[in-house]
Backbone bond lengths (Angstrom), bond angles and torsions (degrees), N, CA, C in turn:
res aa  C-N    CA-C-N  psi(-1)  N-CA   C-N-CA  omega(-1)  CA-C   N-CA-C  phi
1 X - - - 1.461 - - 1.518 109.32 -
2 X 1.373 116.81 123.79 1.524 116.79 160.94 1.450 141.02 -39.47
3 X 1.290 129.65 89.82 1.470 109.16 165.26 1.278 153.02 -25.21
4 X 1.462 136.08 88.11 1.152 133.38 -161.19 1.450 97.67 -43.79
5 X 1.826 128.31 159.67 0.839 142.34 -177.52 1.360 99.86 -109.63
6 X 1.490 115.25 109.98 2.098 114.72 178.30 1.326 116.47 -22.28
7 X 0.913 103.70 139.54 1.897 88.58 162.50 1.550 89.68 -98.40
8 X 1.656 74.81 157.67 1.458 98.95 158.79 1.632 139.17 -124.97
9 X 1.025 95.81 134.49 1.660 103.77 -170.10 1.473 133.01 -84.84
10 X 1.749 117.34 8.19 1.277 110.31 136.13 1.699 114.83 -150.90
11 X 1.570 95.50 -21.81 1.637 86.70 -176.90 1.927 108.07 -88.94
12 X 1.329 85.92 -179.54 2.000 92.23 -170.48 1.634 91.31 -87.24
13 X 0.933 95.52 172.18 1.659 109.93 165.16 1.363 112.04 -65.31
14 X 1.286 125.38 -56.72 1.260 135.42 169.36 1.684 107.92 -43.55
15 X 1.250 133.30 -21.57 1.173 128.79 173.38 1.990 116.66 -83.28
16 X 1.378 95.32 -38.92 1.599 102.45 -174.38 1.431 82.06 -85.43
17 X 1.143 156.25 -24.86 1.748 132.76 -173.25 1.848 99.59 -71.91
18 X 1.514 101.58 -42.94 1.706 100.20 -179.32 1.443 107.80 -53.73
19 X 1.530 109.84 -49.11 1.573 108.76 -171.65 1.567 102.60 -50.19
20 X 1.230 112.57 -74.64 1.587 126.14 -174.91 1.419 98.42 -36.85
21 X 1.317 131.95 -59.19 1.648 100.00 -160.73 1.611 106.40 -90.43
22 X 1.463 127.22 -8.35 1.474 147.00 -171.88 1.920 97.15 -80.45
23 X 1.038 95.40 -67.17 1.577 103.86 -158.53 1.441 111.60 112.72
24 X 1.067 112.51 -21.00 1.943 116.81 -174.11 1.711 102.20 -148.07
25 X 1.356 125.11 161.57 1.377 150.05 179.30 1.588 103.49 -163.76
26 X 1.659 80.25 143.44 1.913 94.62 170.40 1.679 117.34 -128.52
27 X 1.432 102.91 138.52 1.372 127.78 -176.50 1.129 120.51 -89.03
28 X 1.600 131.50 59.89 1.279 135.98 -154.28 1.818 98.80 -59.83
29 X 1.966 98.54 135.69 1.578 86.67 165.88 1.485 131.15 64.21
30 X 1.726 106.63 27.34 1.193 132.44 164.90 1.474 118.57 -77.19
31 X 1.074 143.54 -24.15 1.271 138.25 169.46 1.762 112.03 -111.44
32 X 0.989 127.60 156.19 1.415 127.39 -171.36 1.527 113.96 -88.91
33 X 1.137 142.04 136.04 1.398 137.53 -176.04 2.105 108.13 -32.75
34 X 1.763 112.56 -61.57 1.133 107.96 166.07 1.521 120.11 -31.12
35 X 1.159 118.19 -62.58 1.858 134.80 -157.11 1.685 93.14 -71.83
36 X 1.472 123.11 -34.58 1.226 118.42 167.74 1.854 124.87 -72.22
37 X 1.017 97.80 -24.51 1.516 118.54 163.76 1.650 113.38 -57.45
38 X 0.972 94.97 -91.10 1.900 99.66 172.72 1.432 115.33 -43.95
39 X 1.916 127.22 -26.73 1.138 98.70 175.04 2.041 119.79 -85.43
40 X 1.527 91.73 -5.44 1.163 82.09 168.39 1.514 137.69 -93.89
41 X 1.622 100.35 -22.99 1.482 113.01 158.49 1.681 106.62 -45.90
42 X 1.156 120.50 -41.56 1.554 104.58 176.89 1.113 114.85 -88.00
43 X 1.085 124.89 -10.29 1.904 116.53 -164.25 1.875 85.04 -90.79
44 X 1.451 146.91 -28.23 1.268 169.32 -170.83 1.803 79.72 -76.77
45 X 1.102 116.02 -92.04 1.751 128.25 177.14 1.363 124.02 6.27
46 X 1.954 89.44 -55.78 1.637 106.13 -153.32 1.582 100.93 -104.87
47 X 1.579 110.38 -13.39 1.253 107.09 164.82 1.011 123.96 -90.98
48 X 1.324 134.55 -12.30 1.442 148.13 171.94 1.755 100.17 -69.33
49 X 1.744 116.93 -11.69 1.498 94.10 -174.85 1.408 124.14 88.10
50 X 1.284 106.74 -21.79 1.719 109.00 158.24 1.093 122.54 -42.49
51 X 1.289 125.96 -56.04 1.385 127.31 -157.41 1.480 104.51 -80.65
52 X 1.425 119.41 104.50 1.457 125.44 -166.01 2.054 91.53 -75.87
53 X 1.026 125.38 -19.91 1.565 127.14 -157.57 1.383 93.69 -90.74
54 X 1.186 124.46 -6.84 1.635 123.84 165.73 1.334 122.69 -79.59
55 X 1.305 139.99 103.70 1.273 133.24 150.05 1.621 123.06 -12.98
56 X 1.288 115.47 133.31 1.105 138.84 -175.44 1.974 114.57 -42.50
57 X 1.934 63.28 -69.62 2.286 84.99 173.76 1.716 116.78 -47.86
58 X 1.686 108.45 -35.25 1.444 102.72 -162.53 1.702 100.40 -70.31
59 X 1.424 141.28 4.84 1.111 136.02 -159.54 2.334 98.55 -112.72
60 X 0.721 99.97 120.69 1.604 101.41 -167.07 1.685 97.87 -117.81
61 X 1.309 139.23 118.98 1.249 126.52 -179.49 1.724 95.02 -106.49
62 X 1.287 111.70 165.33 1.385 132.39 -172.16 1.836 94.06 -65.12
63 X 1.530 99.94 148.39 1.289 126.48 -157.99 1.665 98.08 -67.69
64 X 0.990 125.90 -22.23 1.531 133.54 178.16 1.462 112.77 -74.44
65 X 1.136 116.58 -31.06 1.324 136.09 168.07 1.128 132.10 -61.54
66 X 1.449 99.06 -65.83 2.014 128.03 163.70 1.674 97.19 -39.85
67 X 1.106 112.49 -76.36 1.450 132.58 177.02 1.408 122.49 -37.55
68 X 1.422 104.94 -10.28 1.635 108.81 -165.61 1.808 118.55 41.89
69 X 1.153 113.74 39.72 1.549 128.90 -177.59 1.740 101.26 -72.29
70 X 1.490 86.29 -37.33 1.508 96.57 -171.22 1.855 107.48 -149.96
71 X 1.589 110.98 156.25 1.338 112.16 -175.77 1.380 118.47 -99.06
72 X 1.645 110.91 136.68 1.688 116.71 177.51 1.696 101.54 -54.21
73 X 1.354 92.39 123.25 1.542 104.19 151.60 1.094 109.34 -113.28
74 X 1.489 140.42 -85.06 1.604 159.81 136.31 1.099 91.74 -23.68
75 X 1.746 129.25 104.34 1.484 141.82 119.18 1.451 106.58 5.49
76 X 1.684 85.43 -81.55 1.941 106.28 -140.67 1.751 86.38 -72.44
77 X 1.334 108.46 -46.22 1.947 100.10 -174.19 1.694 103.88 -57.04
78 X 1.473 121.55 -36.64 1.411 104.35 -174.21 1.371 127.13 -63.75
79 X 1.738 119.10 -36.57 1.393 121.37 163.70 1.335 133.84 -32.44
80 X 1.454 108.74 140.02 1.714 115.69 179.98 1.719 96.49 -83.74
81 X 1.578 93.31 -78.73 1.542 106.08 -169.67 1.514 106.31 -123.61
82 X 1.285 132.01 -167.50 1.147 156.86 174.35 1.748 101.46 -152.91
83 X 1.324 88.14 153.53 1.560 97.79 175.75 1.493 119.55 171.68
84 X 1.225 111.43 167.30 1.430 121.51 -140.99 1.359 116.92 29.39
85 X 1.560 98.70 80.75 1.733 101.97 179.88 1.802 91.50 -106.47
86 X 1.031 117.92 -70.59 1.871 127.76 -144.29 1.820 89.53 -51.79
87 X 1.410 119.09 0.32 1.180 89.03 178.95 1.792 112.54 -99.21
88 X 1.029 101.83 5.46 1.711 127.67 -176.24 1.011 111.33 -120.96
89 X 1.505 143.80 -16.27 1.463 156.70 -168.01 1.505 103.58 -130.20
90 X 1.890 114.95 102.60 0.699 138.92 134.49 1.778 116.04 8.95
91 X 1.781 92.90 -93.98 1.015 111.60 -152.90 1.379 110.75 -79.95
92 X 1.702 125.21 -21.09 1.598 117.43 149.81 1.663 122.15 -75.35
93 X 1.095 118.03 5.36 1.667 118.56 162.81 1.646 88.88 -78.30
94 X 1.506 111.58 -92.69 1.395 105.51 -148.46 1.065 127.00 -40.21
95 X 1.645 98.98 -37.37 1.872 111.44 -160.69 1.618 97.64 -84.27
96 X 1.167 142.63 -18.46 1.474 138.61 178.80 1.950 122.68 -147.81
97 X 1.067 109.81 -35.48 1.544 109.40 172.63 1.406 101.11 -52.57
98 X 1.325 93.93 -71.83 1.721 109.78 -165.04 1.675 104.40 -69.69
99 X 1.167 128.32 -11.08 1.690 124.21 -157.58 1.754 106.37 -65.44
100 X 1.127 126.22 144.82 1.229 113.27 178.10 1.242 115.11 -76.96
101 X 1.330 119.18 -26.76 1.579 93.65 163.19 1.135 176.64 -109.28
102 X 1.432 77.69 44.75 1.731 129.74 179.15 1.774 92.36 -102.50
103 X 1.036 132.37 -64.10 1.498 139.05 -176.16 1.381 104.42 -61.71
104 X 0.955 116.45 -74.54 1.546 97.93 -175.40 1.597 132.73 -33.78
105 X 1.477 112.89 -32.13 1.266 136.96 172.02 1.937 109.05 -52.28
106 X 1.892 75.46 -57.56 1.945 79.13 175.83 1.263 116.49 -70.80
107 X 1.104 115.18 -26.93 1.968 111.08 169.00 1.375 116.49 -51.71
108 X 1.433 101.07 -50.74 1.595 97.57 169.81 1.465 138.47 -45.51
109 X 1.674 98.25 -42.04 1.174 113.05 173.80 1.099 113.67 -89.50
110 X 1.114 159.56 -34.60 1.290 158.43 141.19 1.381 119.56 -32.67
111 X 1.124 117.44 -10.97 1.859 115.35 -152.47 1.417 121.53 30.22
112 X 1.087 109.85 56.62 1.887 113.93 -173.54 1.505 101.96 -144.63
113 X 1.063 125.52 160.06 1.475 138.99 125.37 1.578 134.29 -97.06
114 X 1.639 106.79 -0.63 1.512 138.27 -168.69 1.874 86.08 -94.97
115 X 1.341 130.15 85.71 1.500 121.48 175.84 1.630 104.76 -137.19
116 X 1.310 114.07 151.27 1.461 121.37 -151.91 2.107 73.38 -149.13
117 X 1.509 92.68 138.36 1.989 98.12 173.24 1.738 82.31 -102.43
118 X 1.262 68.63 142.76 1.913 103.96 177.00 1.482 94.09 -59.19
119 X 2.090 108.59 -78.81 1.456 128.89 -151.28 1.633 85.42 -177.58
120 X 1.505 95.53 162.90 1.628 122.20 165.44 1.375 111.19 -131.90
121 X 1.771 105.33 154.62 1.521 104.60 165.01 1.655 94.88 -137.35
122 X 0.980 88.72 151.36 1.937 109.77 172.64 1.550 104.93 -102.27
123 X 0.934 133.53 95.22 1.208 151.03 133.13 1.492 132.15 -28.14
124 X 1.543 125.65 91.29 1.741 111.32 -136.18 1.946 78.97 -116.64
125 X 0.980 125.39 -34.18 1.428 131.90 166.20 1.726 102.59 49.95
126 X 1.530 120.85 81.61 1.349 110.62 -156.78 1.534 108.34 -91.78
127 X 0.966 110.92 164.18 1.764 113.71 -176.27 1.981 107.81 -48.42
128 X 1.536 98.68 172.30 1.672 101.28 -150.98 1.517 129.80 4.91
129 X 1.512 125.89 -20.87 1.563 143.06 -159.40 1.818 100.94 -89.91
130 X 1.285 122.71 -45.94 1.659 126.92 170.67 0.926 116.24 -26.35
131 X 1.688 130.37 108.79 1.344 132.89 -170.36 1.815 99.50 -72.36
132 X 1.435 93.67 -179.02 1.271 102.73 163.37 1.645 123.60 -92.18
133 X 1.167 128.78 153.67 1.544 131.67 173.67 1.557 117.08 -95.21
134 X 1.242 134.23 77.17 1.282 134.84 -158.19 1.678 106.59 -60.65
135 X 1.442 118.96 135.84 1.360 129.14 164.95 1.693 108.38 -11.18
136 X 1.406 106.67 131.73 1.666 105.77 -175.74 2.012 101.99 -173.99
137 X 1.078 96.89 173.64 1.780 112.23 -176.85 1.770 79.39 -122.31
138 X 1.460 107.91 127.50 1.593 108.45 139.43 1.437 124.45 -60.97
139 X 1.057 136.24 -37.02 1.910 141.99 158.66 1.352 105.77 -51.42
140 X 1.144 119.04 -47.86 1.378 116.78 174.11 1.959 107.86 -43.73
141 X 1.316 123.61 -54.68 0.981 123.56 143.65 1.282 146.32 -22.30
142 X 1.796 103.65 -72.12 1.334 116.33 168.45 1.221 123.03 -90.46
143 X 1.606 117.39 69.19 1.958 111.45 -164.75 1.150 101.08 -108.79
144 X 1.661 125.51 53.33 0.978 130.50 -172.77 1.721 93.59 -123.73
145 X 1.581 112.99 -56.30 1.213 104.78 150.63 1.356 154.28 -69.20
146 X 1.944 114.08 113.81 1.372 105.48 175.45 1.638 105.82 -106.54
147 X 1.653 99.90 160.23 1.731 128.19 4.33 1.306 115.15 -91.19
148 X 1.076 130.63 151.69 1.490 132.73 -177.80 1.462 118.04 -71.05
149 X 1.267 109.47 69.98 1.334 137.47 -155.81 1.567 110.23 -143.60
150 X 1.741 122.99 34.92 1.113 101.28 -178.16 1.986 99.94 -103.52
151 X 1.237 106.38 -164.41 1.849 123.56 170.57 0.920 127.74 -155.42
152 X 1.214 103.00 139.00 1.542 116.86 -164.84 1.718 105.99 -111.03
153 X 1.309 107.39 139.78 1.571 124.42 -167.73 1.576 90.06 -103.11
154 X 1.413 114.73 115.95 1.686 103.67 -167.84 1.768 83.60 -119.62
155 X 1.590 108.30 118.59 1.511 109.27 -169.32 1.774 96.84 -98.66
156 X 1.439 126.91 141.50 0.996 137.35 168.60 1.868 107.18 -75.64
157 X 1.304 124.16 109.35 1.480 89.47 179.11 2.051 88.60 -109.16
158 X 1.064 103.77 -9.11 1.842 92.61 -172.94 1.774 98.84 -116.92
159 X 0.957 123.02 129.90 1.879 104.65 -172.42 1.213 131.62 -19.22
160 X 1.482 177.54 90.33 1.288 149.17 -167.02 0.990 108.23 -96.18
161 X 1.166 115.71 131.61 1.839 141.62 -175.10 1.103 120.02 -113.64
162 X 1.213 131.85 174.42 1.218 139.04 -179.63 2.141 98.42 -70.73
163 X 1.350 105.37 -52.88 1.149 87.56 -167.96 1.575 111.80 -98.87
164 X 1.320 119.40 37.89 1.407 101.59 173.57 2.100 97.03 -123.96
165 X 1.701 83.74 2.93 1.910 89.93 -177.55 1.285 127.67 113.95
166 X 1.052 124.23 28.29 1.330 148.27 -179.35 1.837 100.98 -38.23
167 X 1.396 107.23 161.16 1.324 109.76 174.02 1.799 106.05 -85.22
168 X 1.499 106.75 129.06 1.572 101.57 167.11 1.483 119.25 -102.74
169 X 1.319 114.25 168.82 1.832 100.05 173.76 1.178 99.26 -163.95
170 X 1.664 93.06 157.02 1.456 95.52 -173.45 1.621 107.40 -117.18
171 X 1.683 114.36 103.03 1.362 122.69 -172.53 1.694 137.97 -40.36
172 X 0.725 121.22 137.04 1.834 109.76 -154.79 1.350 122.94 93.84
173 X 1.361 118.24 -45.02 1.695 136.52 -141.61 2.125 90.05 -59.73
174 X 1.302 102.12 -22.41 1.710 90.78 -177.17 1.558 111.98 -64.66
175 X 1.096 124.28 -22.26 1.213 120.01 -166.98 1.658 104.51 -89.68
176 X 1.460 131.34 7.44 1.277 156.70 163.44 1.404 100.25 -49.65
177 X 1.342 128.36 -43.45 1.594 143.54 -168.25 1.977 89.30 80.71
178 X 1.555 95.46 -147.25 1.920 112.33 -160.33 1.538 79.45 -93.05
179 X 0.964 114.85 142.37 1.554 128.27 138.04 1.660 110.20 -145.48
180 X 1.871 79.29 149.29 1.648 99.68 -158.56 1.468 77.46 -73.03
181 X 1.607 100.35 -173.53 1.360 106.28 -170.12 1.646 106.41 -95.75
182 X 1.619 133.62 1.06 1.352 133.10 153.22 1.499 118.00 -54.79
183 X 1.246 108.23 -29.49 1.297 128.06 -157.18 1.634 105.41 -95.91
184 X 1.394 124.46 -25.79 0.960 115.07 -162.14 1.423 92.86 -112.93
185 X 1.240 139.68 -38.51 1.460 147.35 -150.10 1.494 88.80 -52.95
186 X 1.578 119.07 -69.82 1.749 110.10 176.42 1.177 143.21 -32.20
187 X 1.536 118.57 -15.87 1.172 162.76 162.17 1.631 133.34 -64.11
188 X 0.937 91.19 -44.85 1.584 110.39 167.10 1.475 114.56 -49.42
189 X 1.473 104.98 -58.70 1.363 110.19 -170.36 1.669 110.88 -47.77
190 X 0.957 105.29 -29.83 2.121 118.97 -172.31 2.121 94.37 -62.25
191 X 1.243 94.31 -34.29 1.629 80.65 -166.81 1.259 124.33 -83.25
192 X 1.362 127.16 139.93 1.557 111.92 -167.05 1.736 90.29 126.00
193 X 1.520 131.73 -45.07 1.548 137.95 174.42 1.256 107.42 -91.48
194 X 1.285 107.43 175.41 1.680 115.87 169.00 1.111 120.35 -105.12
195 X 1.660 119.80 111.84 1.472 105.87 47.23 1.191 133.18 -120.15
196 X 1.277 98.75 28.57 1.448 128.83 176.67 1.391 128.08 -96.15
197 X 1.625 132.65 53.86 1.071 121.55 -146.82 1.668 100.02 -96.89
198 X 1.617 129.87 152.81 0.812 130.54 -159.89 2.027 95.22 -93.23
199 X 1.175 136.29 162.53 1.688 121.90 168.22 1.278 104.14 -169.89
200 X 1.628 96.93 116.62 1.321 110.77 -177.95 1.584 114.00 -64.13
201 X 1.569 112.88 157.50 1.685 112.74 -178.79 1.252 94.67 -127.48
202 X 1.404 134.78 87.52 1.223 126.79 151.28 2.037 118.50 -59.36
203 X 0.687 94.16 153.07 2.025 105.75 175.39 1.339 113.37 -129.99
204 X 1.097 119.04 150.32 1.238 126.37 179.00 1.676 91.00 -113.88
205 X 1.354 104.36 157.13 1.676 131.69 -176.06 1.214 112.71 -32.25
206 X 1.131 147.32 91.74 1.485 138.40 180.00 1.324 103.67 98.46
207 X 1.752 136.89 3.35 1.557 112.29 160.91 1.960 106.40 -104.05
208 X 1.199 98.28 165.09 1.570 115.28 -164.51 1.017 132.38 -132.91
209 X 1.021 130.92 87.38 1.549 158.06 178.75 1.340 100.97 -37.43
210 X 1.616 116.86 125.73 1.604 116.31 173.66 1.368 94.54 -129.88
211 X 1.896 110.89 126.52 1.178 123.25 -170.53 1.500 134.00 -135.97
212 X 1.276 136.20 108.97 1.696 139.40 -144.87 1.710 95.22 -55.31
213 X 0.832 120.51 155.73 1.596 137.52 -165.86 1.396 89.45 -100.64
214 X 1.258 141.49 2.02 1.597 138.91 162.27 1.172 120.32 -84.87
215 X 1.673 107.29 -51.72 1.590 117.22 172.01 1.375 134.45 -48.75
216 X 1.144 120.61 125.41 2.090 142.29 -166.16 1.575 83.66 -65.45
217 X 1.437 98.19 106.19 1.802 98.12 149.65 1.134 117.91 -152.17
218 X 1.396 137.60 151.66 1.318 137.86 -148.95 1.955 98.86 -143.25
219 X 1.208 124.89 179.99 1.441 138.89 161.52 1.631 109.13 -155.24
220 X 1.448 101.91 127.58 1.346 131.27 167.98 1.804 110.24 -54.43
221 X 1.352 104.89 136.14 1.356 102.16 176.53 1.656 116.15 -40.36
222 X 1.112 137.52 174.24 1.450 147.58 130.10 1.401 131.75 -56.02
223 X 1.411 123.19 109.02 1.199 105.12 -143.05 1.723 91.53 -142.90
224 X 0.920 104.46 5.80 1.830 129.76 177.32 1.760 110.93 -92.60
225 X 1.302 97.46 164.21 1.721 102.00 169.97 1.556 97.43 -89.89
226 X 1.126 128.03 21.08 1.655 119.25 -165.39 1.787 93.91 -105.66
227 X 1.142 120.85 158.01 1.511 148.38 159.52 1.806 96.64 -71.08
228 X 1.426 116.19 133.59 1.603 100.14 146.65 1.481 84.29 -148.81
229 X 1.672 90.73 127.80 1.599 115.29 -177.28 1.742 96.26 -127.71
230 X 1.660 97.41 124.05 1.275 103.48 -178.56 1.651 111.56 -137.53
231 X 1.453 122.52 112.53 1.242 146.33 169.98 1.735 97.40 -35.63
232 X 1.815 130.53 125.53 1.209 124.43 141.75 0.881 120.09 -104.62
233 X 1.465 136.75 149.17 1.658 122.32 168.14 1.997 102.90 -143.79
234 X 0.738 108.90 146.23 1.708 123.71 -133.88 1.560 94.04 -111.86
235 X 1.247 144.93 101.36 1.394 129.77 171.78 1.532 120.31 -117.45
236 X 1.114 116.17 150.45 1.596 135.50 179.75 1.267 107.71 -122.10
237 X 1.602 120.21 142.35 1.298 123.67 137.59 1.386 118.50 -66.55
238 X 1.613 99.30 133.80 1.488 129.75 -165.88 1.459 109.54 -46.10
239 X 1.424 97.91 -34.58 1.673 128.25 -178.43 1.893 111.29 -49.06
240 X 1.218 95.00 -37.94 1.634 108.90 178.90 1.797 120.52 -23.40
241 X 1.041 106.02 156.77 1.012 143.68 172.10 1.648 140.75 -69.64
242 X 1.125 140.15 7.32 1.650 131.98 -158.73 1.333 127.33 -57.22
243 X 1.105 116.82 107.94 1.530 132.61 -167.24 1.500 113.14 -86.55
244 X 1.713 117.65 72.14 1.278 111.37 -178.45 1.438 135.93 -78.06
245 X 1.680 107.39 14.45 1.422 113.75 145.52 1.642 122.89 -54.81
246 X 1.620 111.21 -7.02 1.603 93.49 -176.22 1.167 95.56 -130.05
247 X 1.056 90.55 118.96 2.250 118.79 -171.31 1.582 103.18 -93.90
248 X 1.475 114.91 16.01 2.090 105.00 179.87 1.558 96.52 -126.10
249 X 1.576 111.66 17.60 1.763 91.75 169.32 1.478 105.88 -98.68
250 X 1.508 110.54 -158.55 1.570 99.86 -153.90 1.684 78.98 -97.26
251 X 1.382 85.84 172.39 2.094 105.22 -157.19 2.103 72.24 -112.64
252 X 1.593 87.18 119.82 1.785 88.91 164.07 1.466 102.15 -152.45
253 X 1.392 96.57 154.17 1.357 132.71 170.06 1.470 99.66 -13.01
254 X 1.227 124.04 149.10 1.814 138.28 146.17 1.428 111.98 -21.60
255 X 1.423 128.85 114.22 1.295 111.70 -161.19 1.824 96.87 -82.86
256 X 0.981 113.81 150.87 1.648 113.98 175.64 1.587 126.81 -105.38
257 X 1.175 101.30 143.89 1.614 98.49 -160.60 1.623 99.69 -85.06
258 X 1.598 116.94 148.56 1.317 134.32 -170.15 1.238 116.53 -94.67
259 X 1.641 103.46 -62.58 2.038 120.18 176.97 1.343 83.92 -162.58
260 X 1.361 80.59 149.29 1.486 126.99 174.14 1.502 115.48 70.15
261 X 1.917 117.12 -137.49 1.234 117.59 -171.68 1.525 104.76 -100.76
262 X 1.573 98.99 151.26 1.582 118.83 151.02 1.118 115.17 -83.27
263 X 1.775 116.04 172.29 1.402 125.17 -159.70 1.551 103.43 -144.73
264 X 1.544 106.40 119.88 1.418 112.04 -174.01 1.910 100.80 -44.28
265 X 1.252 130.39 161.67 1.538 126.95 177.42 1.134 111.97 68.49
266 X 1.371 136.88 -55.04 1.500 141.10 -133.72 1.660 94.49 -93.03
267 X 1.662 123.57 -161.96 1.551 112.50 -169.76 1.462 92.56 -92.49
């Protein structure tokens, strides 16, 4: 008997075949200029330190900072990232973690409606000072969860360009599996040729990059007078896995369920 083929509930087929053999696809013009508005009034909010309901740790300021290289003037300009907010913030669960149309996207790609968010980071990447993000696997990170099969909804909320640091990637590279970073550093050198070609993802304001937690992607410092602040939000099927034999991934929050069911054992 034939396998029904999922449906899908917003992208084409032609979009999940790019993901699958790419590792990443973009959703130009997924959020509305308004909905991009409010997420940056808060992502501005929570770096300014307002938001007393935020944990201390989730606030990371740029390495010049940390370092005392140089002194906070600008709060919100000194920040790297923020993270694990939507699970403490209200108003980034409903209005975008949880929004369907950001989720629905990941259903597609996931083949589930059973989805639980890993974690998010806010990405504040401030004009000329925005470090760079060196080549990496998010799983590589999270190898605590199997299967290493999660996606990340990477929201543009300020343009990202080539020169203010855009996300790059290198297409295929998910099917690489985890490699630690001994393993991969030799590796590097291959990307940039074929069949390894390196391809920048610029976004425009409100479109959103959804990207396999296997795939090699990196961002170039900031090197513009421009802001590029970009929303992540991290998803799993509910179905998952947590492997608490490995005590060196990152220690986070209760993971929270998105749609549908949880699974006795699973995260």
């Amino acid at each position: 008997m034939a396998v029904a083929e999922p449906k899908l509930r917003v992208l084409t087929p032609e979009q999940v075949n790019a993901f699958q053999a790419n590792g990443h696809v973009t959703v130009e013009d997924l959020l509305t200029p308004d909905e991009v508005a409010r997420l940056a009034e808060r992502a501005d909010f929570i770096a300014a330190g307002k938001a007393t309901h935020i944990p201390e740790e989730s606030v990371q300021l740029e390495r010049i900072f940390r370092e005392g290289e140089r002194e906070v003037v600008d709060q919100v300009l000194s920040v790297r990232k923020l993270y694990n907010l939507a699970v403490y913030d209200d108003q980034l669960w409903t209005q975008h973690a949880a929004s369907p149309k950001i989720v629905d996207v990941i259903a597609d790609l996931l083949g589930t409606d059973d989805i639980k968010l890993y974690g998010d980071q806010l990405f504040m990447k401030p004009p000329a000072i925005g470090a760079e993000q060196p080549w990496h696997q998010d799983s590589a990170s999270w190898r605590d969860i199997l299967p290493m099969d999660l996606v990340t909804a990477w929201t543009a909320i300020d343009d990202a360009t080539v020169e203010n640091g855009c996300l790059n990637f290198a297409p295929g590279t998910h099917r690489w599996g985890m490699l630690t970073r001994p393993r991969l550093t030799p590796l590097l050198d291959d990307l940039g040729s074929a069949p390894w070609p390196v391809v920048p993802a610029p976004l425009s304001s409100g479109s959103v990059s959804f990207h396999h937690s296997l795939v090699l992607h990196q961002s170039n410092a900031n090197t513009s007078g421009k802001r590029r602040r970009g929303y992540a939000c991290h998803y799993m099927r509910a179905a998952s896995y947590k492997d608490e034999s490995v005590t060196d991934a990152p220690k986070m929050p209760t993971f929270k369920q998105v749609r549908g069911r949880s699974f006795a054992g699973r995260v």
